[in-house]
C-alpha positions, 0 to 999 in steps of 0.5 A: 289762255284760258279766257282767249280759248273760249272766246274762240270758241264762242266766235266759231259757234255763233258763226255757222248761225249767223251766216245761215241767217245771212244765207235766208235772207238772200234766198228770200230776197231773191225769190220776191225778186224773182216774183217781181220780175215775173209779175212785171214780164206778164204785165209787159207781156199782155200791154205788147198784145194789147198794142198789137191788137189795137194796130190790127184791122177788126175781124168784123169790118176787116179794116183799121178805124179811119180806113172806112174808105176801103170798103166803100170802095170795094166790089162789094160794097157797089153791087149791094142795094143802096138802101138810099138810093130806095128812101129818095123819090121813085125814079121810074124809067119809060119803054116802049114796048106792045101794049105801050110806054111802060114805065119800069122801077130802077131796081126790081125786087122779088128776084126779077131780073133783066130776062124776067122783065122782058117775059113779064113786059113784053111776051107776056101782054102779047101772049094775052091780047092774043088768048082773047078772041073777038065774038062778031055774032053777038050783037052787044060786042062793040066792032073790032076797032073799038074791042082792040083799043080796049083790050090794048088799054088793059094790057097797058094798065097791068103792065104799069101796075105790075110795074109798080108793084115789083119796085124794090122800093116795096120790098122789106127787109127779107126782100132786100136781103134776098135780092142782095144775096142774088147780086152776089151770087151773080157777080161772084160766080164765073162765066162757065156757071153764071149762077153758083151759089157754092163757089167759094168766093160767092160763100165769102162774100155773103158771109161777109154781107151777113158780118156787116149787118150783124156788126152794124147792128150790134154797134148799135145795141152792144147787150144783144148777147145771143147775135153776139155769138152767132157773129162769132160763128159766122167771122170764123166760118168766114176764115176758114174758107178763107184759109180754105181758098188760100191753100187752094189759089193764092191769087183767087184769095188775094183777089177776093179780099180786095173785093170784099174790102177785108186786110189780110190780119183780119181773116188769119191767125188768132181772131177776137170777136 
């Protein structure tokens, strides 16, 4: 009797020990299970971001790896210098004007335009042959046949000179750039003001200019660190006055990313660079 009692005893003391043990173990177990499935929840969780942002169109070139056509195609990309076109043979062009066939360059740099040319080629060389003035006193003047011919044959010869020397061909890279922003500015403004540097949509677009060449260039060297972030800086500049146009006029703002070649996921939400 005695003995049965003290093994009863034994049992119920050693039992509050055992299941204690047994009741660690598990809050243990459970714990590294619960890291475990935390720790695989992040890793899941950034591979889904990592796909996500594999599939979505580079905030720089604002398309997708193999989608290089859109921008080839777009308003934009048509209106800017093809630098080419300025590496082939010179493709002058021949007018009949006063002085005589001028033959003018394809493409003017230093910002001439259409209406410069025709002050500089044509009012210009008229107004000059008429500023000189025929002396028939002094004897050593040839007749007026002969001083006419010869005043004609200059205004001719400056008129080809000049010609050649506003080719854009002779423009560096500041002069390509600053006639590139011109044609953005035209082509990007309305009709009301046909040149208007601070229209949203002409802000956009020599944004974007800037982009690509910053981007082209660090494709090429990727340790240029400094332009590294001054892209930064312009790519989110860029979206905000995207976001800007968007809350403004919807339909400007979808206008406008088609012209400047951009996908929408490109230019909204978080972005990347």
């Amino acid at each position: 009797m005695f003995r049965a009692c003290l093994a009863q005893t034994s049992r119920n003391s050693a039992s509050p020990s055992t299941s204690s043990l047994i009741h660690t173990s598990a809050v243990l177990n459970a714990s590294k299970t619960q890291k475990l499935t935390s720790k695989a929840k992040a890793e899941i969780k950034a591979e889904k971001w990592r796909r996500t942002n594999a599939n979505r169109p580079s905030p720089v070139f604002g398309t997708r790896k193999g989608e290089e056509g859109i921008w080839d195609n777009c308003y934009l990309a048509k209106i800017l210098v093809n630098e080419a076109e300025l590496a082939a043979p010179p493709n002058m062009t021949p007018i009949k004007l006063p002085v005589g066939t001028v033959n003018l360059p394809s493409q003017m740099g230093f910002g001439v335009t259409d209406t410069d040319a025709e002050k500089l080629f044509r009012q210009l060389p008229e107004l000059s042959m008429n500023s000189r003035r025929f002396d028939d006193k002094n004897p050593q003047m040839q007749s007026f046949e002969q001083w006419a011919t010869q005043i004609l044959d200059r205004e001719h010869r400056k008129a080809n000179t000049f010609a050649q020397v506003i080719d854009l061909r002779n423009a560096d890279a500041d002069g390509i750039a600053y006639e590139n922003r011109r044609r953005i500015i035209v082509a990007f403004s309305t009709k009301e003001n046909p040149f208007d540097p601070g229209r949203t949509e002409v802000q956009a677009a020599i944004l974007t200019y800037r982009i690509r060449n910053l981007g082209n260039h660090l494709a090429k060297f990727p340790r240029d660190l400094g332009n590294r972030l001054g892209l930064r800086k312009l790519v989110h500049h860029r979206a905000k006055i995207l976001r800007y146009l968007r809350r403004k006029s919807n339909e400007r703002y979808e206008t406008v990313l088609e012209q400047l070649g951009l996908k929408r996921e490109s230019v909204e939400g978080e972005l990347i660079v």
